[in-house]
C-alpha positions as CSV (number, residue, x, y, z in Angstrom):
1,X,-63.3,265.8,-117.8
2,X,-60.6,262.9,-117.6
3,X,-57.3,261.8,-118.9
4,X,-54.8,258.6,-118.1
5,X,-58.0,256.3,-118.4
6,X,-55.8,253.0,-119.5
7,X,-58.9,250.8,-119.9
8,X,-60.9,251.6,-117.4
9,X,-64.3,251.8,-119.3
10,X,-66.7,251.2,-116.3
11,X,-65.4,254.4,-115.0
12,X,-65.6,256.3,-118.4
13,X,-69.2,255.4,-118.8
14,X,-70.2,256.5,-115.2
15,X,-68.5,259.8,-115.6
16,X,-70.6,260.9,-118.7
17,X,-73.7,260.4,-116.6
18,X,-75.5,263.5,-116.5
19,X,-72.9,265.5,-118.0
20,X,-73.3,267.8,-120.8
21,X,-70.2,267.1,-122.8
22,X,-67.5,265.0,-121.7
23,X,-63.7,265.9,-122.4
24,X,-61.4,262.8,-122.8
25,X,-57.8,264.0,-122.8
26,X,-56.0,260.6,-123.7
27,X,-54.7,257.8,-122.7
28,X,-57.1,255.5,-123.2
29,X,-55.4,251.9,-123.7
30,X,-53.9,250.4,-120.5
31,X,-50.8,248.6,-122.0
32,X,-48.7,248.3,-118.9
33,X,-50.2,248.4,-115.7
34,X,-48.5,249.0,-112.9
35,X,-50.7,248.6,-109.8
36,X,-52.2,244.9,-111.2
37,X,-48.8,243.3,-113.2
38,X,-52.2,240.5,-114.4
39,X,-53.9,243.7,-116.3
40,X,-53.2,245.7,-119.5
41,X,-52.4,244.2,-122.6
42,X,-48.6,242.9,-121.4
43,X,-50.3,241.8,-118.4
44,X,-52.6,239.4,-120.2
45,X,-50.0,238.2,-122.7
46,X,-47.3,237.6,-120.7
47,X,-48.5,236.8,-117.2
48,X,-48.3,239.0,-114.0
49,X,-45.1,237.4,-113.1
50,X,-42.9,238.6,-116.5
51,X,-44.4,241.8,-116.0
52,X,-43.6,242.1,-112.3
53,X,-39.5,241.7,-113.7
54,X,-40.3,244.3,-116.3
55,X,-41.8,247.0,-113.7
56,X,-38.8,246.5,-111.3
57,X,-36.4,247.4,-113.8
58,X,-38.1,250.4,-114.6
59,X,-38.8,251.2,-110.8
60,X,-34.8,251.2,-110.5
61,X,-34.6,253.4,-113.5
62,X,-33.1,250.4,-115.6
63,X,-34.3,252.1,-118.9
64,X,-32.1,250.4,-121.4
65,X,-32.3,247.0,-119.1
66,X,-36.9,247.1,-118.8
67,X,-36.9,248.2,-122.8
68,X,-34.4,245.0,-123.7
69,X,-36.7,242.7,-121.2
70,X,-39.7,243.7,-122.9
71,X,-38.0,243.1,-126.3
72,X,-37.1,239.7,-125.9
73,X,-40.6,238.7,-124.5
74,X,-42.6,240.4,-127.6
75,X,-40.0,238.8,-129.8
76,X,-40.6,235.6,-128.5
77,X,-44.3,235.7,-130.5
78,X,-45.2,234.6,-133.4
79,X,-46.5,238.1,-134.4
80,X,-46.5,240.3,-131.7
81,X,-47.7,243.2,-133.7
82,X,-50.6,241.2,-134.4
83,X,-51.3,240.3,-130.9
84,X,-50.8,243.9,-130.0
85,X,-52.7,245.3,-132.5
86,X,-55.6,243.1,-131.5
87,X,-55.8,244.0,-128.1
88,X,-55.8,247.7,-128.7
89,X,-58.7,247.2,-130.9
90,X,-60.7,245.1,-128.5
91,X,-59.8,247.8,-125.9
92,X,-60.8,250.8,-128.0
93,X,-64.2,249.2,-128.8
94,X,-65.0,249.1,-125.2
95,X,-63.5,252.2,-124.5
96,X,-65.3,254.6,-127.3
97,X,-68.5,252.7,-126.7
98,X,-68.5,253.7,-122.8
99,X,-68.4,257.5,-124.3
100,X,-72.4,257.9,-124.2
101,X,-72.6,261.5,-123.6
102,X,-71.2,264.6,-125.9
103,X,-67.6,263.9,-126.2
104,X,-64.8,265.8,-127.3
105,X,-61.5,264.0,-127.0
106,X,-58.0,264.4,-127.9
107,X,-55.4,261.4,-128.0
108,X,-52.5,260.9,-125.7
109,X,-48.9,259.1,-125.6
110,X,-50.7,255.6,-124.7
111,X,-52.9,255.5,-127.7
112,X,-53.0,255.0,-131.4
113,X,-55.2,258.2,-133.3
114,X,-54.6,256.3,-136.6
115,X,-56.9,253.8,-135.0
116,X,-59.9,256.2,-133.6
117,X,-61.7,256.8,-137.0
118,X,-63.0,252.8,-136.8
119,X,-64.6,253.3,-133.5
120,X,-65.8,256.7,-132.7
121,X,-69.1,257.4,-133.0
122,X,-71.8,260.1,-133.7
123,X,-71.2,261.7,-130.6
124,X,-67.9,261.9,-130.0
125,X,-65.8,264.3,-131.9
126,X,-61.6,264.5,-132.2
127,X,-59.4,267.2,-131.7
128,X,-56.1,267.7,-132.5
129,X,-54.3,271.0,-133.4
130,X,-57.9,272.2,-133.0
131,X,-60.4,274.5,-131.1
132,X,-64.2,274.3,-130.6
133,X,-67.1,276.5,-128.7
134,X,-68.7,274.4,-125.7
135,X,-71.3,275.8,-123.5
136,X,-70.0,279.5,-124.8
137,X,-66.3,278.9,-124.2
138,X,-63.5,278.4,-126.7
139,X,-61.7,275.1,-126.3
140,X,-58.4,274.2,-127.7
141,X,-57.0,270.8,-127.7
142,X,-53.9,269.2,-128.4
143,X,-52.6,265.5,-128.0
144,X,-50.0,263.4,-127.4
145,X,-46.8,264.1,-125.4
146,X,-43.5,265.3,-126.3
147,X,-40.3,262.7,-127.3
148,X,-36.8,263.8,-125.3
149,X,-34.4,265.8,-126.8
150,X,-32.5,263.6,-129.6
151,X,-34.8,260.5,-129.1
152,X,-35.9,258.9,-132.3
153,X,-38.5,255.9,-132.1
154,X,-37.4,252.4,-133.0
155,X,-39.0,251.3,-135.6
156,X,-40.5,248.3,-135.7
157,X,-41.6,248.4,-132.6
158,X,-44.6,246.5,-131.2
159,X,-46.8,249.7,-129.9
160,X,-45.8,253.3,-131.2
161,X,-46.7,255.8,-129.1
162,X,-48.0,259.1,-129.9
163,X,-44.6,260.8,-129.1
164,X,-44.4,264.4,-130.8
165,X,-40.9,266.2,-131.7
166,X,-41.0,269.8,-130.1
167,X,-41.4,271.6,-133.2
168,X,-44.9,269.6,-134.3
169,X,-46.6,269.7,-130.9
170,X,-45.5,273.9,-130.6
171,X,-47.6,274.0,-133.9
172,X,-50.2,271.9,-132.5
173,X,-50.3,274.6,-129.6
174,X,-49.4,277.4,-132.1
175,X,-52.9,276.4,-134.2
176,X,-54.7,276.9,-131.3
177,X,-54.9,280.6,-130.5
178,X,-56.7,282.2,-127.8
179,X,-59.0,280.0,-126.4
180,X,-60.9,280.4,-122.2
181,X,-59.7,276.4,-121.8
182,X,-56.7,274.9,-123.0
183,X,-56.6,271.2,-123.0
184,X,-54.2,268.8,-123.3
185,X,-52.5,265.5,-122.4
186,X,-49.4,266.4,-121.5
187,X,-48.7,268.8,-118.7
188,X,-47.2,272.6,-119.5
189,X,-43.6,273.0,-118.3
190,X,-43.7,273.6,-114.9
191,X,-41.5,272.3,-111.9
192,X,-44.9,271.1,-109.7
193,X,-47.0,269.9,-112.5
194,X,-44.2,267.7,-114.5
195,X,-42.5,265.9,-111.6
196,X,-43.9,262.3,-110.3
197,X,-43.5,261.8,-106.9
198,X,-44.0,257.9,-107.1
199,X,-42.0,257.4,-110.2
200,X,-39.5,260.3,-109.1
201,X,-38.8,261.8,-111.7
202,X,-40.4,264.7,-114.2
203,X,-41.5,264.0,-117.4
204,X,-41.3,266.4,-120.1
205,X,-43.6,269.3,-119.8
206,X,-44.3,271.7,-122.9
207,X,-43.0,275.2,-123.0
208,X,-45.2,276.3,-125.9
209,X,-47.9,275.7,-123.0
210,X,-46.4,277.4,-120.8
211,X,-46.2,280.2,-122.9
212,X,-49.4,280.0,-124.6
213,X,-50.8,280.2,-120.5
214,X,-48.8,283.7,-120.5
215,X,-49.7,285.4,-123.6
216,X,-53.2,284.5,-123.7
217,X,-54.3,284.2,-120.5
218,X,-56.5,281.4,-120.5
219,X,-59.4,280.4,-117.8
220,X,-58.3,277.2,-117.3
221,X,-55.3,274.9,-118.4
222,X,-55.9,271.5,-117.8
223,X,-54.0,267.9,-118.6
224,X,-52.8,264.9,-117.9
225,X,-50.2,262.1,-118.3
226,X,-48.3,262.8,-114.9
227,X,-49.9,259.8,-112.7
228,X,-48.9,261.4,-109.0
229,X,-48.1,265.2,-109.2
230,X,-46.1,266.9,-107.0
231,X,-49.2,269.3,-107.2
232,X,-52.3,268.4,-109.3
233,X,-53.5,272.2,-109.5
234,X,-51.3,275.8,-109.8
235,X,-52.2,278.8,-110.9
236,X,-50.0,280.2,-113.6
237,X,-50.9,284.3,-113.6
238,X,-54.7,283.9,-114.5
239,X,-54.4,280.7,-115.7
240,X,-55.6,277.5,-113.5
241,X,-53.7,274.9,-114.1
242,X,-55.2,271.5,-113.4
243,X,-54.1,267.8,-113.2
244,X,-57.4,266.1,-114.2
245,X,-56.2,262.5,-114.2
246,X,-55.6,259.5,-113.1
247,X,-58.3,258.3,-114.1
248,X,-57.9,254.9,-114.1
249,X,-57.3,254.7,-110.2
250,X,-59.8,257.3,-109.0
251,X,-62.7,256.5,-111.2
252,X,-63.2,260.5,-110.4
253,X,-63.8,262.8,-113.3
254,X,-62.6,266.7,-112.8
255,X,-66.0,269.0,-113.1
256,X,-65.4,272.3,-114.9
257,X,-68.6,274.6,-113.9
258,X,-68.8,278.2,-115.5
């Protein structure tokens, strides 16, 4: 089981060695890396050096000041879209290929599912809003993360993230049901599990997770999307909750044995 793979296909192909079924829980497309400024798909456009300006600003929480820096490079191409779109294919193809054993795989914030149809195979299977039996246990899955409160996506922008309002991913959780593992990309909403110690700040964690955890009582509740957690397991009443990423720095994929 992985999530947060951003590109890191070596790894993804090692960790479905042996396994019986592998869960991918999203982001798979390294667009901004942040540990080698040369790698992801900004990296490899624009140079390390651009993107080394780009990461400072949002280091210092210079939101407004890293997404207006990142504007003007994109819009200094010809067809940035293009280029962008390009990359994420070539990424993808490399990415879905490495997935050699049984996989079941949900998208996250850093990835496009309008794109997955074109490159996943006969072994891999998507869910979304959706549940499935595995080895005798009920698994629900539900992707993407959740857009802040009163944030609406620019359009026209060069990558659009799989950012969900509230209401749509509750009913992606709601759709769900009972199930012994829940799954998804972005963590439920708790203190420990949401905040990043490196970045320092929390990101948005889900309450309809959270409560889903309560009322049903799940085995296991496991996720992604927060890089460094302040702690990458709790337990929530019955419920273990685990951080199962980041993938792309460990190589290490999470083992679920029942």
């Amino acid at each position: 089981m992985v999530s947060d793979v951003h590109g890191n296909a070596e790894a993804l192909a090692r960790a479905g060695e042996g396994a019986d079924a592998l869960l991918v829980l999203g982001d798979l497309i390294d667009f901004v890396d942040y540990h080698d400024h040369s790698g992801g798909i900004m990296g490899r456009v624009f140079g390390p050096d651009r993107v080394s300006v780009f990461a400072q600003l949002r280091r210092e929480r210079k939101h407004d000041a890293a997404a207006g820096y990142a504007r003007s490079l994109w819009e200094g191409l010809t067809d940035a879209a293009a280029v962008v779109e390009e990359a994420v294919r070539s990424q993808y193809k490399e990415l879905f290929a490495a997935m050699t054993a049984p996989t079941f795989a949900t998208p996250g914030n850093v990835d496009q599912p309008a794109l997955w149809p074109e490159f996943v195979g006969d072994g891999v299977r998507v869910l979304d809003g959706e549940s499935v039996d595995i080895g005798g246990l009920r698994f629900g899955f539900v992707g993407g993360a959740l857009l802040p409160p009163g944030v609406v996506p620019r359009r026209g922008s060069v990558f659009r993230p799989y950012l969900r309002t509230t209401a749509d991913f509750d009913a992606g959780v709601a759709a769900l049901g009972a199930v012994d593992v829940l799954c998804s990309h972005a963590p439920p909403d708790v203190p420990e599990l949401t905040y990043d110690v490196l970045a320092r700040r929390a990101e948005i964690g889900s309450g309809a997770l959270l409560r889903a955890i309560v009322e049903h009582r799940p085995r296991w509740a496991v996720f992604g999307h927060v890089h460094q957690p302040l702690a990458a397991r709790v337990r929530v009443g019955w419920t273990e909750c685990a951080n199962v990423g980041h993938f792309q720095r460990t190589g290490r994929a999470y083992v679920l044995r029942w």
